[in-house]
MARTIRO-287342 format. One line per 5 residues: number of its first residue (from 1); their letters; for each residue y, z, x of C-alpha. Coordinates in pm, 1 decimal, decimal comma. Example, Ala and Ser with C-alpha at 12.3 -4.5 7.8 and 13.67 -1.06 7.14 Angstrom:
1	AS	-450,0:780,0:1230,0  -106,0:714,0:1367,0
This chain:
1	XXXXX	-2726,9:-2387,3:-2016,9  -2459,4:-2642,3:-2101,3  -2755,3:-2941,3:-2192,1  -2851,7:-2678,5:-2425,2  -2574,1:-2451,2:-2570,5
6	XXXXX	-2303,5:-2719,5:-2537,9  -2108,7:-2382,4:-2422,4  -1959,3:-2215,1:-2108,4  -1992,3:-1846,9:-2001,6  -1676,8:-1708,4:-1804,9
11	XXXXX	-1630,1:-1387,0:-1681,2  -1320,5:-1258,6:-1576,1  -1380,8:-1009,5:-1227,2  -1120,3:-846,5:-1042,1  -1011,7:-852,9:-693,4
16	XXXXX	-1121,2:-679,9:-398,8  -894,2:-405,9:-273,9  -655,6:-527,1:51,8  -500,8:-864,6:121,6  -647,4:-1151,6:-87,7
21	XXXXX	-439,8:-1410,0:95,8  -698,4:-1428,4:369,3  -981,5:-1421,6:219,6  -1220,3:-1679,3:92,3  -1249,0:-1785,7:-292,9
26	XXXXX	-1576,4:-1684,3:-310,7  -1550,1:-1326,5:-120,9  -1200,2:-1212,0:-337,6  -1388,4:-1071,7:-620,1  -1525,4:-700,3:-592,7
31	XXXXX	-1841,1:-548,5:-550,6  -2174,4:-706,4:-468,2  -2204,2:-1026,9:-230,1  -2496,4:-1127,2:-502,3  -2228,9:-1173,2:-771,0
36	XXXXX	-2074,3:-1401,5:-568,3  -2425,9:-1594,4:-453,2  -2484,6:-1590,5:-874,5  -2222,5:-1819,5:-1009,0  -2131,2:-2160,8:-1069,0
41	XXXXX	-1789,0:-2169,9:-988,5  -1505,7:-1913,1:-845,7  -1135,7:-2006,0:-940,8  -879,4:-1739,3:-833,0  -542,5:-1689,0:-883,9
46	XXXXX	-313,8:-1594,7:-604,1  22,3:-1522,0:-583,1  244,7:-1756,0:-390,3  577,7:-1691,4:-209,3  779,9:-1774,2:-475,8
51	XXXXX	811,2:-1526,8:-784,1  652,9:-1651,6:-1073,9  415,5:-1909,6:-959,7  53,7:-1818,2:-869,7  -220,5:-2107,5:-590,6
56	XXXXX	-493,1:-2147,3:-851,8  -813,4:-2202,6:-558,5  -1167,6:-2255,4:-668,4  -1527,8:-2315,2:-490,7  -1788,2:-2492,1:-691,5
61	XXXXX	-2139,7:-2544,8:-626,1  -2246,3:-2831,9:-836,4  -1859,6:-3061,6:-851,8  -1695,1:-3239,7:-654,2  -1445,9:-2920,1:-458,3
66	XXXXX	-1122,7:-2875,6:-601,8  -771,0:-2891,1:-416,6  -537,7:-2569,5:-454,7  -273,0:-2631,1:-716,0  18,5:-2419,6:-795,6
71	XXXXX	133,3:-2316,8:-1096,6  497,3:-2162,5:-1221,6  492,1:-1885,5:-1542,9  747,4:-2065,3:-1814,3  719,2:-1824,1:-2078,1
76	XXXXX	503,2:-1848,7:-2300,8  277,1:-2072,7:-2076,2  192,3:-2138,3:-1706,1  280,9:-2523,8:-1599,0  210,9:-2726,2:-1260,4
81	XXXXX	429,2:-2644,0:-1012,1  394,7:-2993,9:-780,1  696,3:-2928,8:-562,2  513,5:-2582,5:-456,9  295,8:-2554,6:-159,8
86	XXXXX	-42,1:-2407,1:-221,5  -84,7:-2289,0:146,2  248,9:-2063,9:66,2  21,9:-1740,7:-4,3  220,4:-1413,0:-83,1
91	XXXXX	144,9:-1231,6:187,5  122,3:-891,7:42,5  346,4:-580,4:223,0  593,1:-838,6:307,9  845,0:-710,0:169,9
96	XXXXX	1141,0:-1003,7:108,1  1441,3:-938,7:302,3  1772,6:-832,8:162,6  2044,4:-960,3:276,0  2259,8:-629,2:429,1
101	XXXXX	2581,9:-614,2:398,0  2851,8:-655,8:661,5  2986,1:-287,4:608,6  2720,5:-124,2:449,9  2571,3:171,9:659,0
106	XXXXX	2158,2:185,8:748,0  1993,6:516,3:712,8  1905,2:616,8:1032,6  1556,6:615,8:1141,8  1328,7:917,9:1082,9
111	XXXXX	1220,3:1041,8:1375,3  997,7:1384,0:1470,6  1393,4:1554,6:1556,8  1535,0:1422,1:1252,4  1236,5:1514,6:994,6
116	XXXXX	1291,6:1897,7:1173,6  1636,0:1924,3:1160,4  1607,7:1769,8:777,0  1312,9:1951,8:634,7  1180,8:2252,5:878,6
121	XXXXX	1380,0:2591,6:952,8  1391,3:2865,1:1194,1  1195,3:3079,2:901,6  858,7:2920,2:824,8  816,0:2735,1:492,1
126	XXXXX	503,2:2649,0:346,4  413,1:2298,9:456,3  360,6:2188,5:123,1  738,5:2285,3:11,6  797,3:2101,9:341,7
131	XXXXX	642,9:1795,0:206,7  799,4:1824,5:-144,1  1113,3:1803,9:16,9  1054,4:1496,4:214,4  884,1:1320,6:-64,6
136	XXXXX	1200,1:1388,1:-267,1  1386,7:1209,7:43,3  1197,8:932,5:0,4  941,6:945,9:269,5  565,3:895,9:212,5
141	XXXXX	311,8:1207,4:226,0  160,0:942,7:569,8  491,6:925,9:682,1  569,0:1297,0:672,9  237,2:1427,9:780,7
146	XXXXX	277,7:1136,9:1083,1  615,7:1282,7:1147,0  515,0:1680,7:1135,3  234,6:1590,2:1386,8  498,0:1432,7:1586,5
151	XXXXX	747,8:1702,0:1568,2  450,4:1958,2:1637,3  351,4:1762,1:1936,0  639,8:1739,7:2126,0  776,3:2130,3:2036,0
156	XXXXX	1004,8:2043,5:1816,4  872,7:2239,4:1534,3  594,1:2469,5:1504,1  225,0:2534,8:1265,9  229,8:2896,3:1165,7
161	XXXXX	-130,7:2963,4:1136,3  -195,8:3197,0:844,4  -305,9:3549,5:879,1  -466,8:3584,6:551,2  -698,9:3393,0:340,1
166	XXXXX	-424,0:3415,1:80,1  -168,5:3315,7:317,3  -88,9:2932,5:304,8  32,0:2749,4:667,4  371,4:2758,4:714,1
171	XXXXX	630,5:2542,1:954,0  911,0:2633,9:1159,3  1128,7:2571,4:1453,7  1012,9:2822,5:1611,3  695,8:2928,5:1734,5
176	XXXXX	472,0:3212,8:1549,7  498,6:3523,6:1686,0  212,5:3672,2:1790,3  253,3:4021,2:1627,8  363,2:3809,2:1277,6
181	XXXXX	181,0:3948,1:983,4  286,9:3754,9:664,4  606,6:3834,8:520,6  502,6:4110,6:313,7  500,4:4315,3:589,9
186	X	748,8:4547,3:729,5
């Protein structure tokens, strides 16, 4: 195409869900491994370790290959970053580390007793108020369903089942009587 046009075509593909730090150039982009097999060249753009700075990688089929380079975002343009290693991937759900301080207090860890005593009661509650409440907290809906499993498993709280199609399950601390009817019974 290039003897002829005297023109490029690029197409810009995104990435592949997960981490891209492991992967290969060529197997980063989504979808179909005969996109990949299809094109010239692959050059992706990583982030590195260092905020603001990306490892530019690509594989080529018909060039000499191409060493990873890093570049640094000085607004309004990217620039080589030399003094940057390429092999210093971002390795994604790292989280970087803040530095505690000496007299600060940690939040305890939730556990299956903790989530109970925090978000579960001796009268039942719909689970999904249950998990409204520990979203607001902070948690996760994995984390909370992980930790009502927990708590379930080892007694420390309890799955009312419904009676009634209409009836939603509830939690408590303790266990469903077996004469319960809903609540709107007396």
């Amino acid at each position: 195409m290039w003897e002829t046009t005297r023109a490029a075509f690029v197409v810009v593909h995104h990435a592949s869900k997960g981490i891209q730090a492991g992967k290969q150039v060529t197997d980063v982009g989504a979808g179909a491994g005969a996109q990949s097999r299809a094109t010239d060249s692959h050059i992706v753009l990583r982030p590195h370790e260092e905020d603001n700075a990306v490892v530019v990688e690509a594989a080529v089929r018909s060039f000499a290959p191409v060493k990873p380079v890093c570049l640094r975002w000085e607004y309004p343009i990217w620039t080589l970053a030399p003094e940057l290693d390429p092999e210093q991937l971002r390795q994604e759900g790292r989280k970087k580390r803040v530095k505690e301080q000496p007299d600060a207090e940690q939040e305890p860890a939730w556990t299956p007793q903790r989530f109970a005593d925090s978000f579960i009661a001796e009268h039942p509650s719909e689970k999904a108020l249950v998990m409204d409440k520990a979203k607001l907290a902070g948690l996760s809906v994995r984390q909370a369903d992980s930790l009502i499993r927990l708590a379930v498993d080892q007694g420390i709280a309890y799955r009312w089942e419904p009676f009634r199609r209409t009836e939603k399950l509830r939690l408590a601390t303790v266990p469903q009587p077996l004469t319960d009817m809903g609540e709107n019974d007396a």
